[in-house]
C-alpha positions as CSV (number, residue, x, y, z in Angstrom):
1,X,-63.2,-25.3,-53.6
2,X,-63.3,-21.5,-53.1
3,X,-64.6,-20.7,-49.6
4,X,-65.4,-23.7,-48.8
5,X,-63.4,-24.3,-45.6
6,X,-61.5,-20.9,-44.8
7,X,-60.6,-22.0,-41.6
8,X,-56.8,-22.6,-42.4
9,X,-54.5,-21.4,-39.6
10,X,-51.7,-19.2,-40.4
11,X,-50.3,-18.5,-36.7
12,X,-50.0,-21.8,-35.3
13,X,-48.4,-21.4,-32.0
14,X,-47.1,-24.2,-29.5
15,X,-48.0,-23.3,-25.8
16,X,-44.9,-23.6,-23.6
17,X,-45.8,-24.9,-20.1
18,X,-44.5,-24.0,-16.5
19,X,-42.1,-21.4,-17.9
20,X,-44.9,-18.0,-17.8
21,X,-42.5,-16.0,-15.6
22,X,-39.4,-17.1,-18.3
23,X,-40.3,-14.4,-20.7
24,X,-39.9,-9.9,-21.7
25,X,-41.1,-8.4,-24.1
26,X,-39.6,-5.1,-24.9
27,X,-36.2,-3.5,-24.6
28,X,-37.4,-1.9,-21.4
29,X,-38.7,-5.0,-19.7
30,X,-35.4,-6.9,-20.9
31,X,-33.4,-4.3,-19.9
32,X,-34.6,-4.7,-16.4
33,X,-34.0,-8.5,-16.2
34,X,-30.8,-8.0,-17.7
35,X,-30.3,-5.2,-14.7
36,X,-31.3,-8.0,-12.1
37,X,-28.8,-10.6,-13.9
38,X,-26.2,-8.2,-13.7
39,X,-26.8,-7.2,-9.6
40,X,-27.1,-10.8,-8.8
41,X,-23.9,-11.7,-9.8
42,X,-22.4,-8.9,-7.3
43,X,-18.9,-8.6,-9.1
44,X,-17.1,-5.3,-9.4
45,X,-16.6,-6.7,-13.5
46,X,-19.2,-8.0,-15.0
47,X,-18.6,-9.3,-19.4
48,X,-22.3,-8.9,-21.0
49,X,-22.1,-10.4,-24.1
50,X,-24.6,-10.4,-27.3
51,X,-24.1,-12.7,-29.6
52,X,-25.7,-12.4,-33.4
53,X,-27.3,-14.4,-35.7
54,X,-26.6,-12.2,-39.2
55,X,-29.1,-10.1,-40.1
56,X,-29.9,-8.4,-36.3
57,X,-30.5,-5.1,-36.5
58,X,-27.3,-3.8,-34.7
59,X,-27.9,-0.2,-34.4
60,X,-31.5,-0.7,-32.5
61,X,-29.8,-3.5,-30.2
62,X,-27.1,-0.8,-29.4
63,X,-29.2,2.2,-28.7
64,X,-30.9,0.0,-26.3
65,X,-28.0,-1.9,-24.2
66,X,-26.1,1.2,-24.2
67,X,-28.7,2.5,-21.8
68,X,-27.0,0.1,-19.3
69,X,-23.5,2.8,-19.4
70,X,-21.1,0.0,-20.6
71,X,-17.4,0.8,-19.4
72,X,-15.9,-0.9,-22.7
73,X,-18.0,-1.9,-25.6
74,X,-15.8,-4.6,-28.3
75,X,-17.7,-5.2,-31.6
76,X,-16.9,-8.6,-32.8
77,X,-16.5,-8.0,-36.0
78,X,-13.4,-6.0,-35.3
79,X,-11.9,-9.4,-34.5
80,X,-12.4,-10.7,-38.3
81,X,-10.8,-10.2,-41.4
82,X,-11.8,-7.8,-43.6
83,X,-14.6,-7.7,-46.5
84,X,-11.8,-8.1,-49.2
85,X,-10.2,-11.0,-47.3
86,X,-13.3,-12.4,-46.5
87,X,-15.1,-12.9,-50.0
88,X,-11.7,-14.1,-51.0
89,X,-12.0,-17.4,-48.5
90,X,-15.6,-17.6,-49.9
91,X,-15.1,-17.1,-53.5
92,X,-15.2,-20.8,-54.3
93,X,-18.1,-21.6,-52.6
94,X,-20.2,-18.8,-54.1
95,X,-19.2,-19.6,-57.5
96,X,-20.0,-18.0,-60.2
97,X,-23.6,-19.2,-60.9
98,X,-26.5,-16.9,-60.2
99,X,-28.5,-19.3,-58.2
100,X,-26.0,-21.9,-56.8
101,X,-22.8,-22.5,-54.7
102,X,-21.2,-25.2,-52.9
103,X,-22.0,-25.5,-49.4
104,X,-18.9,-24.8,-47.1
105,X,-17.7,-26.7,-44.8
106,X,-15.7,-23.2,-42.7
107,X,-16.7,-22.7,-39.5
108,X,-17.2,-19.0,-38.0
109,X,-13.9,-19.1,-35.9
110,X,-12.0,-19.1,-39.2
111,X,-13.1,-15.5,-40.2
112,X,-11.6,-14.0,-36.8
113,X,-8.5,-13.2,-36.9
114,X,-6.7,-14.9,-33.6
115,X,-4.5,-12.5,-32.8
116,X,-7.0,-9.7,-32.9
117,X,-9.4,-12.0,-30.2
118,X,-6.5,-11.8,-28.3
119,X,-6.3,-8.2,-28.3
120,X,-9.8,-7.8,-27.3
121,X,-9.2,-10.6,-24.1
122,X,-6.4,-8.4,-22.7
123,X,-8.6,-5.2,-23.1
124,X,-10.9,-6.9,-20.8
125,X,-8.5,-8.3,-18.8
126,X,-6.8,-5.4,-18.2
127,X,-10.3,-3.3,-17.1
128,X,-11.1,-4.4,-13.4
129,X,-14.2,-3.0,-12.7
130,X,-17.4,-2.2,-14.9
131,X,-19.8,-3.4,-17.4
132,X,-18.0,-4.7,-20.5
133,X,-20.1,-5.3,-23.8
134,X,-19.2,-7.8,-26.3
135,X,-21.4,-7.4,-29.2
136,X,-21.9,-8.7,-33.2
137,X,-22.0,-12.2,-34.7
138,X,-19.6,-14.5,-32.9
139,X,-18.9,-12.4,-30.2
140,X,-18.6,-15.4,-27.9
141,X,-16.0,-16.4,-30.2
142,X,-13.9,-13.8,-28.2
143,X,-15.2,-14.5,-24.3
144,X,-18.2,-16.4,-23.4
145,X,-19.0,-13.2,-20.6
146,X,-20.6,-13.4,-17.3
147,X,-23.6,-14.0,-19.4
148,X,-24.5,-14.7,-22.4
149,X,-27.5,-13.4,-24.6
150,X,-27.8,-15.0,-28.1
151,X,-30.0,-13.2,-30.3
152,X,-31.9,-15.0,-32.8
153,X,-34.1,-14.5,-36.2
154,X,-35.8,-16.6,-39.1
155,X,-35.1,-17.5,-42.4
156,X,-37.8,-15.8,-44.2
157,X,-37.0,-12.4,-42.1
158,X,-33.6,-12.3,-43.5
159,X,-35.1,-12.5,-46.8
160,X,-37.0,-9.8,-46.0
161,X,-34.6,-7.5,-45.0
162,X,-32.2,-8.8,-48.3
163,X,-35.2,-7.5,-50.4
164,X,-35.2,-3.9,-48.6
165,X,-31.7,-3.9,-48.6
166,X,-29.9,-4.8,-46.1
167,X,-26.6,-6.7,-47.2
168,X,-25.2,-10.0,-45.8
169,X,-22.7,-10.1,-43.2
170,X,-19.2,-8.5,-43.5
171,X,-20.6,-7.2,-46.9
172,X,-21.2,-3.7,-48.8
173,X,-23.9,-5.6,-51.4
174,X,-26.3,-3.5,-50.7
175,X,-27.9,-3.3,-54.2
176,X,-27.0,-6.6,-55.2
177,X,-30.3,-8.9,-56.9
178,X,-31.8,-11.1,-53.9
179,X,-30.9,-14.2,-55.6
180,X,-27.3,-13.0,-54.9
181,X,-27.9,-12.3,-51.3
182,X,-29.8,-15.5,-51.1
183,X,-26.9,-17.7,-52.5
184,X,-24.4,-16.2,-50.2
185,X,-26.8,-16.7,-46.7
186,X,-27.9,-20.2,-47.7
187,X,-24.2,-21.6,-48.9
188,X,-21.8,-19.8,-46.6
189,X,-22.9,-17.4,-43.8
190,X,-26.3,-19.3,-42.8
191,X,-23.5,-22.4,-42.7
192,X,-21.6,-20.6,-40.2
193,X,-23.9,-19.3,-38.0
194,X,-26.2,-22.4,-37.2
195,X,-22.6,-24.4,-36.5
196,X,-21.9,-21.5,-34.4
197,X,-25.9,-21.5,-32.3
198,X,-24.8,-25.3,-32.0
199,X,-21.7,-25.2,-30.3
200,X,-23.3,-22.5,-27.7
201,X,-26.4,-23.0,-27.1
202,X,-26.6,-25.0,-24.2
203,X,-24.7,-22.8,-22.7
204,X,-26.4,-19.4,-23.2
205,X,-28.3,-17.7,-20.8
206,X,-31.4,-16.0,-22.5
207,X,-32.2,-16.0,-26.2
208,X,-33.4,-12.5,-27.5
209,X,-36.4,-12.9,-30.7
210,X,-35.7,-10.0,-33.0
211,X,-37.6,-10.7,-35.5
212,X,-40.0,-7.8,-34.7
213,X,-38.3,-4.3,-35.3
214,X,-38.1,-2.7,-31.9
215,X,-40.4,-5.2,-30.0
216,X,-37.5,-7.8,-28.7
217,X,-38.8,-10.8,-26.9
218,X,-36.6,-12.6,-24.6
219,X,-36.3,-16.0,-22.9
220,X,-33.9,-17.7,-20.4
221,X,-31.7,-20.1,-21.8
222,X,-33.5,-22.7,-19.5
223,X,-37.1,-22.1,-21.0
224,X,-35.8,-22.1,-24.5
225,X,-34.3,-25.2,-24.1
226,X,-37.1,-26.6,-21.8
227,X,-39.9,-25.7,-24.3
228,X,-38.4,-26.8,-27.4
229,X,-38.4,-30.0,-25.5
230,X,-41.9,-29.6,-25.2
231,X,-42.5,-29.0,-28.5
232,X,-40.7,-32.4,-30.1
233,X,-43.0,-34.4,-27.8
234,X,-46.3,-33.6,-29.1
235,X,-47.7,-32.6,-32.7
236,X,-47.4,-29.4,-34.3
237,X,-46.8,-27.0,-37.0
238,X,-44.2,-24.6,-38.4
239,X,-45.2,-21.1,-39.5
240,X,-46.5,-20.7,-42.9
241,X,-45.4,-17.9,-45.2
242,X,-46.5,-17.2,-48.8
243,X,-44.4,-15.4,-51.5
244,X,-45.5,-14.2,-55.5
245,X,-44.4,-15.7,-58.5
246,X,-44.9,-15.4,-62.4
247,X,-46.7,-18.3,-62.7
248,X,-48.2,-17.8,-59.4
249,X,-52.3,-18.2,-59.2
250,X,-55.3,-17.1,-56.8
251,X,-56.2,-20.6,-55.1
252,X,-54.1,-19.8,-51.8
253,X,-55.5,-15.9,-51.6
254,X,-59.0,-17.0,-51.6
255,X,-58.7,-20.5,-49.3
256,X,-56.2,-19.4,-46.8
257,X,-57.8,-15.3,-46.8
258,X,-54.6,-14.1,-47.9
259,X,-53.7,-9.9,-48.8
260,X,-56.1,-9.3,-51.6
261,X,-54.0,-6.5,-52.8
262,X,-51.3,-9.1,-54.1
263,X,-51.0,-9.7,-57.6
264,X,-50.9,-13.5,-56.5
265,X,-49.0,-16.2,-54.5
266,X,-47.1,-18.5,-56.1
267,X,-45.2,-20.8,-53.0
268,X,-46.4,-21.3,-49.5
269,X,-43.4,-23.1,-47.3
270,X,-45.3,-24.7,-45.2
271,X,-43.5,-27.6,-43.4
272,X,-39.7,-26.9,-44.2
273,X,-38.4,-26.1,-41.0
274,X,-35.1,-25.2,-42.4
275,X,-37.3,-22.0,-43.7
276,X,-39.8,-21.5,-41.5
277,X,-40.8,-20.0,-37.8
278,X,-41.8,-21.7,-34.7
279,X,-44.2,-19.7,-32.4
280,X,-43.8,-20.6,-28.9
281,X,-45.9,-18.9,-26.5
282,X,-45.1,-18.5,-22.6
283,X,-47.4,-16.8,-20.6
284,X,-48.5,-13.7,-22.7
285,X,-45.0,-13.5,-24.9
286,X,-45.6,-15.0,-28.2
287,X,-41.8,-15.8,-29.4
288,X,-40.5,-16.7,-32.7
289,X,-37.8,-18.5,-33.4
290,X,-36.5,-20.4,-36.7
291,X,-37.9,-23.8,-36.5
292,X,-35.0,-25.6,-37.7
293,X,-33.8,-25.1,-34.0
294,X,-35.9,-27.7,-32.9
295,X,-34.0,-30.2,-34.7
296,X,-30.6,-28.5,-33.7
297,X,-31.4,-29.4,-30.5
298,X,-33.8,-32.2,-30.2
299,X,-32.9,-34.1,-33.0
300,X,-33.7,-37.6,-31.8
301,X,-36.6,-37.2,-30.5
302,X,-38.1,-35.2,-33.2
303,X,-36.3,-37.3,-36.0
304,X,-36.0,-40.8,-34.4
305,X,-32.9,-42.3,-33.8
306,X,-32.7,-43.8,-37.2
307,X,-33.2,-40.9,-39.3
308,X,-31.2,-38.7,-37.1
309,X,-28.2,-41.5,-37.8
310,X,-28.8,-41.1,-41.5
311,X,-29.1,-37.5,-41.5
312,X,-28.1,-35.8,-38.9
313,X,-29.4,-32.9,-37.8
314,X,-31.2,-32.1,-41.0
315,X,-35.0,-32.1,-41.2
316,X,-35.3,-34.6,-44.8
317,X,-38.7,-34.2,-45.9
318,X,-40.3,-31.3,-47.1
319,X,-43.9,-30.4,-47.7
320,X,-44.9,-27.1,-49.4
321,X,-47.7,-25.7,-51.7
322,X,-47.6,-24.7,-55.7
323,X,-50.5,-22.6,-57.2
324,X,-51.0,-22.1,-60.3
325,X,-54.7,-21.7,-60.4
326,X,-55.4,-18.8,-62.6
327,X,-51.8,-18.6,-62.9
328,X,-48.8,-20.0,-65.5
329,X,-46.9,-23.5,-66.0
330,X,-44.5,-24.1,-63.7
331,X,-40.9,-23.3,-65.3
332,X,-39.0,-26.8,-67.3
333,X,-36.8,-28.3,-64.8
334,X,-35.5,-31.1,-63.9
335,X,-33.6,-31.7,-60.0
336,X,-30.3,-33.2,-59.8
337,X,-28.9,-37.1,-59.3
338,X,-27.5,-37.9,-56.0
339,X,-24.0,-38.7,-57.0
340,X,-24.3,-35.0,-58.9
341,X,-25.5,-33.3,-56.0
342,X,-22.7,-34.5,-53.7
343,X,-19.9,-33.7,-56.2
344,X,-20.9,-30.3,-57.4
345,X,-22.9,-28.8,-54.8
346,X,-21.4,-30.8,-51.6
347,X,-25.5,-32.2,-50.6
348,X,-25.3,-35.7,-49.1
349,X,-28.8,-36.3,-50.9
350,X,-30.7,-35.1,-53.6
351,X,-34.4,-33.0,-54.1
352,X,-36.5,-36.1,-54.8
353,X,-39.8,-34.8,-54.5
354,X,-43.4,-35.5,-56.1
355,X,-46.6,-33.6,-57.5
356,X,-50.0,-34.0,-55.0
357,X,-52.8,-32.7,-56.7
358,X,-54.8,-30.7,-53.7
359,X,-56.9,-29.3,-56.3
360,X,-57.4,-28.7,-60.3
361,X,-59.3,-26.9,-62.7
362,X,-60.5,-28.8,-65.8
363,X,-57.3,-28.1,-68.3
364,X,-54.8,-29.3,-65.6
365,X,-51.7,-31.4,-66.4
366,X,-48.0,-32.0,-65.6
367,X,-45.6,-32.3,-67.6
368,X,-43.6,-35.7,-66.6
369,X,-40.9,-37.4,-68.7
370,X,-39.4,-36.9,-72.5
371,X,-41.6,-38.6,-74.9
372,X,-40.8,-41.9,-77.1
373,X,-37.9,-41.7,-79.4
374,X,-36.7,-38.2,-78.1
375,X,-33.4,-37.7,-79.8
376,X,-31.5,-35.9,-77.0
377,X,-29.1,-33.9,-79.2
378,X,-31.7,-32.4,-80.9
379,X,-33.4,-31.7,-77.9
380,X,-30.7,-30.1,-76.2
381,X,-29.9,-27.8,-79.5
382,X,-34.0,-26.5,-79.3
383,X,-33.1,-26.0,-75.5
384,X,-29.9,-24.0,-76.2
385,X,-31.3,-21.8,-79.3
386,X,-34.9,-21.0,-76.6
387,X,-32.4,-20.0,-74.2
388,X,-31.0,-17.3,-76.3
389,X,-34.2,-16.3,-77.6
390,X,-34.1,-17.8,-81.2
391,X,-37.1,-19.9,-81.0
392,X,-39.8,-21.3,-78.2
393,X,-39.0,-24.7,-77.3
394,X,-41.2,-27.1,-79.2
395,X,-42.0,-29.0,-75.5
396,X,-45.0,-31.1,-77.2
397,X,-42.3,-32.4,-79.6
398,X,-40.3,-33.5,-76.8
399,X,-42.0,-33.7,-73.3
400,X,-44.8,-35.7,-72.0
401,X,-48.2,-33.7,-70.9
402,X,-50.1,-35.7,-69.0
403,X,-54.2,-34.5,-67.8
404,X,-54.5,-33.8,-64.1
405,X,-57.2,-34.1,-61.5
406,X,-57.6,-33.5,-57.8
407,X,-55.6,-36.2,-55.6
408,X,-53.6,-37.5,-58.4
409,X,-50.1,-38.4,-57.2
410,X,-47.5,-37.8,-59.6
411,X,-43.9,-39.2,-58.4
412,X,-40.9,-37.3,-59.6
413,X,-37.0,-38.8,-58.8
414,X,-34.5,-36.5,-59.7
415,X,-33.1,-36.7,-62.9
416,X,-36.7,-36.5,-64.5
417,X,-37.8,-33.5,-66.4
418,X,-41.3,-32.0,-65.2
419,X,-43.6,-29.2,-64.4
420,X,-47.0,-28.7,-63.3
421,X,-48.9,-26.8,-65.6
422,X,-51.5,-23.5,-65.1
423,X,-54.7,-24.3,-62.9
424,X,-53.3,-27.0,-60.4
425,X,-52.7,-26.6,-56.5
426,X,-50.0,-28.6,-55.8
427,X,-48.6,-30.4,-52.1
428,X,-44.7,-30.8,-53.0
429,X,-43.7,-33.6,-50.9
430,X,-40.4,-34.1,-51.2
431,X,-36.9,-34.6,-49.9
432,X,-35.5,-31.2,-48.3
433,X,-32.7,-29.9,-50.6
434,X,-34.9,-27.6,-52.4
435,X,-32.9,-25.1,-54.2
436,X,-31.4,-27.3,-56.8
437,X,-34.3,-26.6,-59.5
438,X,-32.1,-26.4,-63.1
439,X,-34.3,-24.7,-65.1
440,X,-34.7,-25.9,-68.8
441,X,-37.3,-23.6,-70.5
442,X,-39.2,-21.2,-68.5
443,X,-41.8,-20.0,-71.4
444,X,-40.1,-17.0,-72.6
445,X,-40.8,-14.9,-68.9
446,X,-39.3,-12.7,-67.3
447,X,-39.0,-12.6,-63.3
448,X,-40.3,-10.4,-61.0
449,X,-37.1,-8.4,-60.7
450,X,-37.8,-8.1,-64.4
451,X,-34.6,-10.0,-65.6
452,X,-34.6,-13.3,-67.6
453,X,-34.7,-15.8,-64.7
454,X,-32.1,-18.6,-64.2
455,X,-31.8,-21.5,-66.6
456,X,-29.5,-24.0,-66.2
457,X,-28.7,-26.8,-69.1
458,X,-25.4,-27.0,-68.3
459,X,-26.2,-28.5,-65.4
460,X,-29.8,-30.1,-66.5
461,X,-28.3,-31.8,-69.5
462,X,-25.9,-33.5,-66.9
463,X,-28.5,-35.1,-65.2
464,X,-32.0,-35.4,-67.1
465,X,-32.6,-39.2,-67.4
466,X,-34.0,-39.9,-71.4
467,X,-35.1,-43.6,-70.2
468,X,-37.8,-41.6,-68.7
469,X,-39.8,-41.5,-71.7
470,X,-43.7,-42.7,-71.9
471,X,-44.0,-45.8,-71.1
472,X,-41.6,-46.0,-68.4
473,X,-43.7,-42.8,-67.2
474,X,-47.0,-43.9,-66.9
475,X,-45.9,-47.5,-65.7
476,X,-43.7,-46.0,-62.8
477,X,-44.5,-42.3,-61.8
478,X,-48.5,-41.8,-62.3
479,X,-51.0,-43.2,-59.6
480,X,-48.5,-45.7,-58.2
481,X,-51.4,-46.4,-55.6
482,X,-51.8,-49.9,-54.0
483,X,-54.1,-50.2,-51.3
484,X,-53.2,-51.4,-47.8
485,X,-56.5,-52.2,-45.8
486,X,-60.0,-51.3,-46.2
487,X,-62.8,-51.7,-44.0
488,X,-65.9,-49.9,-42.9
489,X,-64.5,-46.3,-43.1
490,X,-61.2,-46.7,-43.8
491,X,-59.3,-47.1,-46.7
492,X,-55.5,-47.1,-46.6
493,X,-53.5,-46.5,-49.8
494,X,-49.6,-46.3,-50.5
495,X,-49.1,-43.5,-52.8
496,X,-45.2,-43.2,-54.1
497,X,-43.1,-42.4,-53.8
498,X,-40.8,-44.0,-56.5
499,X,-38.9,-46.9,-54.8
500,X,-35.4,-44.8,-55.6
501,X,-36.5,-42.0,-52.7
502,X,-36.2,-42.3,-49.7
503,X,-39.4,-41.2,-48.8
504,X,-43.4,-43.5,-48.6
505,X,-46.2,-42.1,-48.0
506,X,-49.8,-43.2,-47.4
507,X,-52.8,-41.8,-48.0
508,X,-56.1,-42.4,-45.2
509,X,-59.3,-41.7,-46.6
510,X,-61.5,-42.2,-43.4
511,X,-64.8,-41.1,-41.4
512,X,-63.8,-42.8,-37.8
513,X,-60.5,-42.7,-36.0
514,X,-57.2,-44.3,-37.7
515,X,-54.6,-45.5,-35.4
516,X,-50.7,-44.6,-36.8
517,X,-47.2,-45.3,-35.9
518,X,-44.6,-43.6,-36.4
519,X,-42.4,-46.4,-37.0
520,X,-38.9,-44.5,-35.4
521,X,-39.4,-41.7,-37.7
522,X,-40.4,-38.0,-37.6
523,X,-43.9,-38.3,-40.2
524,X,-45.0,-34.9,-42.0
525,X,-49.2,-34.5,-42.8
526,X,-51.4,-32.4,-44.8
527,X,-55.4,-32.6,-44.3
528,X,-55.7,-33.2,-47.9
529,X,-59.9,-33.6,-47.8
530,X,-62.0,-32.4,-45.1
531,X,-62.7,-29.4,-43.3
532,X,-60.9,-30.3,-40.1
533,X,-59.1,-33.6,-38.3
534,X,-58.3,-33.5,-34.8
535,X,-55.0,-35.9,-33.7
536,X,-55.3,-37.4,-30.3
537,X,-52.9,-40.1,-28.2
538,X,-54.1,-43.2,-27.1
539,X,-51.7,-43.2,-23.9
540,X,-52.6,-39.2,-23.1
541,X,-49.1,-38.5,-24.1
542,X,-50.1,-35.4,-26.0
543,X,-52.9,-32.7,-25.4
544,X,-55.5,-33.2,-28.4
545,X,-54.4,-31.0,-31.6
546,X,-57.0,-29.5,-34.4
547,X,-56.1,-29.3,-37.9
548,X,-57.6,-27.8,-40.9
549,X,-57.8,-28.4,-44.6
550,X,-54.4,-28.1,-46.9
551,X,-52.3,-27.5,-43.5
552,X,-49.2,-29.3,-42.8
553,X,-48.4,-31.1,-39.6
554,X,-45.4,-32.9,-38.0
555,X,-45.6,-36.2,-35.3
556,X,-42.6,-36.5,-34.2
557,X,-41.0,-39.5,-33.8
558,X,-41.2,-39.6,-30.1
559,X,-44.7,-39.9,-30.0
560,X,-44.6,-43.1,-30.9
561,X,-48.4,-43.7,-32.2
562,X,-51.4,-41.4,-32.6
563,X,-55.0,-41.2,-34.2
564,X,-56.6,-39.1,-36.1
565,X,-60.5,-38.5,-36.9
566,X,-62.7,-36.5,-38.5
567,X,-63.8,-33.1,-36.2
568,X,-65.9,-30.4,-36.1
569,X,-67.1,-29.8,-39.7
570,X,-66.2,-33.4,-40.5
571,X,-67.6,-35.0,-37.8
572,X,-69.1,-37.8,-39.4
573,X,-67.9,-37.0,-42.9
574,X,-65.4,-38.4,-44.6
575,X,-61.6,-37.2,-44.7
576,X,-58.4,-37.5,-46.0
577,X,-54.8,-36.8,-45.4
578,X,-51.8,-38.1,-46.9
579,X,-48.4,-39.1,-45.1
580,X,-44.6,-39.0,-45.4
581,X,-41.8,-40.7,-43.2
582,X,-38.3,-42.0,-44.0
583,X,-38.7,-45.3,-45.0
């Protein structure tokens, strides 16, 4: 497979139309529109306010607006309680685990202090003419301004920045481990902030892009809203990104030309817009924004009424890419039950997922299920002595190892114990809540940050299913495939996933065009076989969109039907891709 396609696209952008004069890049240009804002409103007072999703870089927004000669500046988080105060309300949520929390149901308002908001309104009040800037996360808690900039920034940045240590909001952890970090942005102050961009965004008047350090991009609130309405009415694809792992293997380096310098690459999200970027381009400004906005704020259409009536404005299915080739076994693990997720963690649905094999070497496998006659207790007691070190856990005493090859499906509803083994290249499709991994055994490694990483049987012994053994295994999660329709070149086949999920998907193996529906819900693809695909509409509803082999694609549900056929390299060659939607 090496070098056989390397056409994979890892800055897939959607082209905004009709909004090319909508766009700055650079403090200097935005400081000019900002300039022409602030004339045009031709008030003696004018409120400017800036309003943060955490993790902006405060001090190089400042040095910039201050160039403007504010009268007053107010800092928003002047307005909230302090640090002590703060991880007091949050304590319970955070927990003590390393890796997970509860999710919280505050909102951002209830870390400002009224009183203090108060204050800062009667400063302003009381100043009658000038520029007056509002700045920090939640400053249009406090007024919503004259105007209103929102300034924005992805998932993965924030990681970023966590690893070269900058601390989370209204904190001094500085030199706390990333998985600390982590737990406190994705359970509590991510939380706030997206219910906070929800409540204002239709009502802001540019959004700021600072995810590049000192090169701002900026849009009007009109073409941000304008073009994400664009983008939920046509295909396209989220942002990639690629992290190292200790099992991780050289498969993804080689196929998508990734930095050769790296040790390896374990992950690629890659179609979990909850994570990932969105590149928009208008005119020449390329902007990135988290795509997990587009759902925000076009749920419907995206989603489909149905699936946005089940779940909201959360983005259910999830699609990313395990390599191991060259690499280590996947830790022992086994993903929660729904009932358990709700109660402990405060999910509405549980990380149902399944095992795609994209590609394998020879000695591939997964391990699926706990072998016939397992005694649990004695299981558990070889679990507990690994963990502290007194043995290796005997898994071919206890766990299933079954051989893998390329485009085996393997289903996996939580509760059952798994892991892919070294030399596969795995497609995780699979429900979105994808953090609750309890680890079992993880092959007496160490992470990355050179500490033991996570295990977790006191959850995992909770929730592992020991019906799951052999038979039940190999007569319900392996090759569950049942073929639709085939005719002269095209074969349909439903793959999985196990009838508990909530998730189907289909696989098209096909060498002429292939007419889908979406059915009223949002569908997620990956080019499984095949160099390239293009996706087309029957009605010219959409522009004609290229894809390459291994990348992930969303139709949203708006689009209503679509077809895809082999392109380019393929042209006449037979292709592949397999499907997922909300059943």
């Amino acid at each position: 497979m090496i070098n056989k396609y390397n056409n994979y696209d890892k800055y897939p952008e959607v082209i905004i139309k009709d909004h090319d004069n909508s766009s700055w890049e650079g403090y200097e240009n935005i400081l000019k529109e900002i300039k022409k804002s602030i004339s045009s409103l031709k008030k003696e007072k004018v409120v400017l306010v800036l309003d943060f999703y955490p993790g902006v870089r405060e001090e190089e927004v400042l040095k910039a607006f201050t160039r403007l000669s504010p009268s007053l500046m107010i800092k928003s988080d002047d307005c909230t309680y302090n640090e002590d105060t703060i991880n007091s309300m949050i304590k319970d949520y955070l927990t003590d685990d390393r890796v997970f929390g509860v999710l919280t149901t505050k909102k951002l308002q209830d870390f400002f202090i009224q009183e203090k908001i108060d204050e800062a309104k009667n400063t302003i009040d009381n100043l009658k003419e000038g520029l007056i800037l509002v700045y920090g996360v939640g400053a249009s808690l406090i007024t919503r301004g004259n105007i209103l900039l929102y300034f924005d920034l992805a998932r993965w940045e924030i990681q970023l920045r966590f690893r070269a240590g900058m601390a989370n909001w209204k904190a001094t952890n500085y030199k706390d481990p990333i998985l600390s970090k982590y737990k406190r942005g994705y359970f509590v102050e991510w939380r706030l902030a997206d219910r906070h961009k929800k409540d204002i965004f239709s009502q802001i008047d540019y959004l700021v892009d600072t995810n590049q350090k000192d090169n701002p991009k900026m849009l009007t609130g009109e073409a941000i809203r304008a073009g994400l309405k664009q983008v939920v009415e046509r295909p396209f694809r989220v942002v990639p990104y690629f992290d190292q792992g200790v099992w991780g293997g050289q498969w993804m380096k080689e196929v998508f030309d990734l930095d050769k310098e790296s040790p390896n690459f374990a992950w690629s999200f890659d179609g979990v817009p909850e994570e990932n970027s969105l590149y928009m381009r208008y005119g020449h400004v390329k902007v990135e924004i988290p795509s997990i906005n587009a759902v925000f704020f076009e749920p419907k259409k995206l989603l489909g009424e149905r699936v946005y009536g089940r779940f909201g404005t959360e983005f259910p299915i999830r699609f990313d890419l395990l390599d191991t080739m060259g690499g280590g076994n996947l830790s022992l693990q086994v993903h929660p039950l729904t009932e358990y997720i709700q109660e402990t963690f405060g999910m509405h649905y549980t990380q149902d997922e399944s095992y795609y094999m994209l590609d394998c070497g020879e000695d591939a496998c997964v391990y699926l299920g706990v072998k016939e006659d397992t005694n649990k207790d004695d299981m558990m007691e070889d679990l507990k002595r690994s963990e502290k070190g007194e043995i290796p856990f005997p898994d071919n005493k206890y766990i299933n190892k079954f051989p893998a090859k390329k485009h085996d499906h393997f289903l996996i509803p939580g509760g059952t114990i798994h892991c892919s083994g070294k030399n596969s290249m795995v497609l995780e499709i699979s429900s979105t809540p994808y953090i609750f991994t309890f680890k079992l055994w993880d092959w007496e490694r160490l992470g990355l940050d050179g500490l033991p990483r996570p295990i977790h049987l006191n959850h995992g012994e909770k929730v592992i299913q020991w019906d799951r053994d052999t038979k039940w295994v190999e007569e319900n999660l392996i090759n569950k495939v049942e073929v639709l329709k085939e005719e002269d070149g095209v074969k349909v086949e439903k793959t999985g996933l196990h009838p508990s999920e909530f998730i189907e998907t289909i696989r098209h193996w096909f060498s002429k065009p292939v007419l889908h529906k979406t059915h009223g819900s949002v569908n997620v693809l990956n080019l499984v076989e095949g160099a390239e695909a293009i996706v087309e509409s029957p009605s010219g509803k959409f522009e004609p969109f290229i894809v390459h082999y291994a990348e992930t694609f969303i139709i949203p549900a708006f689009v209503e039907e679509y077809t895809i056929r082999p392109y380019g390299k393929s042209e006449g060659k037979e292709v592949a891709t397999i499907k997922a939607y909300v059943r």
